[in-house]
C-alpha positions in Angstrom: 0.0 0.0 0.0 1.2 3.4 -0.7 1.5 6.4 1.5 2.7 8.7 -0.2 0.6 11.8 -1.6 0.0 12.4 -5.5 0.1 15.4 -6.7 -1.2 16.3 -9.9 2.3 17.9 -11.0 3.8 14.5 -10.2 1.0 12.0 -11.6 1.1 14.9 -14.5 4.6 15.8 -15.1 3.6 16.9 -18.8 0.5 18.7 -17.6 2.8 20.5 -14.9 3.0 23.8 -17.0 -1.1 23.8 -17.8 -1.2 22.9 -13.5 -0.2 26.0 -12.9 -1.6 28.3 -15.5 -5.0 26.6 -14.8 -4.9 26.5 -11.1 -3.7 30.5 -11.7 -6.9 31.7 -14.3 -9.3 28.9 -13.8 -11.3 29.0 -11.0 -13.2 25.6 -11.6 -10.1 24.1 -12.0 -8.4 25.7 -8.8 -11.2 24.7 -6.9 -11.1 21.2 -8.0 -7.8 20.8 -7.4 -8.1 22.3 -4.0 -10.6 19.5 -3.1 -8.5 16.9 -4.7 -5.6 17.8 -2.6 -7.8 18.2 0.5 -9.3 14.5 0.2 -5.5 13.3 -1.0 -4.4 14.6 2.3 -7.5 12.9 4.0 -6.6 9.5 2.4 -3.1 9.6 3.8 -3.8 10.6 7.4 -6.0 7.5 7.5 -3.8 5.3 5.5 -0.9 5.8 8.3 -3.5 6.2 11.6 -2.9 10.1 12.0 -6.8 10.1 11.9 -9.0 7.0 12.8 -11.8 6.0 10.2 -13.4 2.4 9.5 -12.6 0.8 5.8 -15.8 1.6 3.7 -14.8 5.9 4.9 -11.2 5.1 3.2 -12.9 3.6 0.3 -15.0 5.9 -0.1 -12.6 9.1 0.1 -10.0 7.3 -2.7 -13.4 7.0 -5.1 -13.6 10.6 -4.7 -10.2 11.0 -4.9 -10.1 9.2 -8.5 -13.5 11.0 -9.9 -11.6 14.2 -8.7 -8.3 13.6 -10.4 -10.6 12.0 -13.7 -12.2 15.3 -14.2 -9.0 17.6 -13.6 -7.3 15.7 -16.2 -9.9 16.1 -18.4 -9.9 19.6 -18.0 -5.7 19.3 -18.9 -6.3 17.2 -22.1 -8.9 19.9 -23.7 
């Protein structure tokens, strides 16, 4: 299991450029990424017991974690 965090400019390299111009004059997309990273964060303080949550509430937050990431990468390939 991994711990560590992913962020889009990593998982992304070639997007890393668009990251920041987006993030910078894209308010949708800054706000999207804001969540992503927020629920990326979440995932990892339950993945190494910082925070306590039961199996189905980790499951759940990578789902949303996934669905985030799908729809900022769309938003990098148009």
């Amino acid at each position: 299991m991994s711990l560590d965090n992913h962020p889009l400019a990593r998982d992304f390299p070639e997007f890393k450029d668009k990251i920041h111009t987006l993030k910078l004059s894209n308010t949708h997309f800054a706000r999207l990424q804001d969540d992503y990273e927020e629920v990326d964060k979440a995932v990892i303080r339950l993945e190494k017991g910082v925070e306590h949550g039961s199996a189905a509430e980790l499951e759940t937050l990578k789902l949303k974690r996934v669905h985030l990431k799908d729809e900022l990468y769309a938003l990098l390939k148009a």
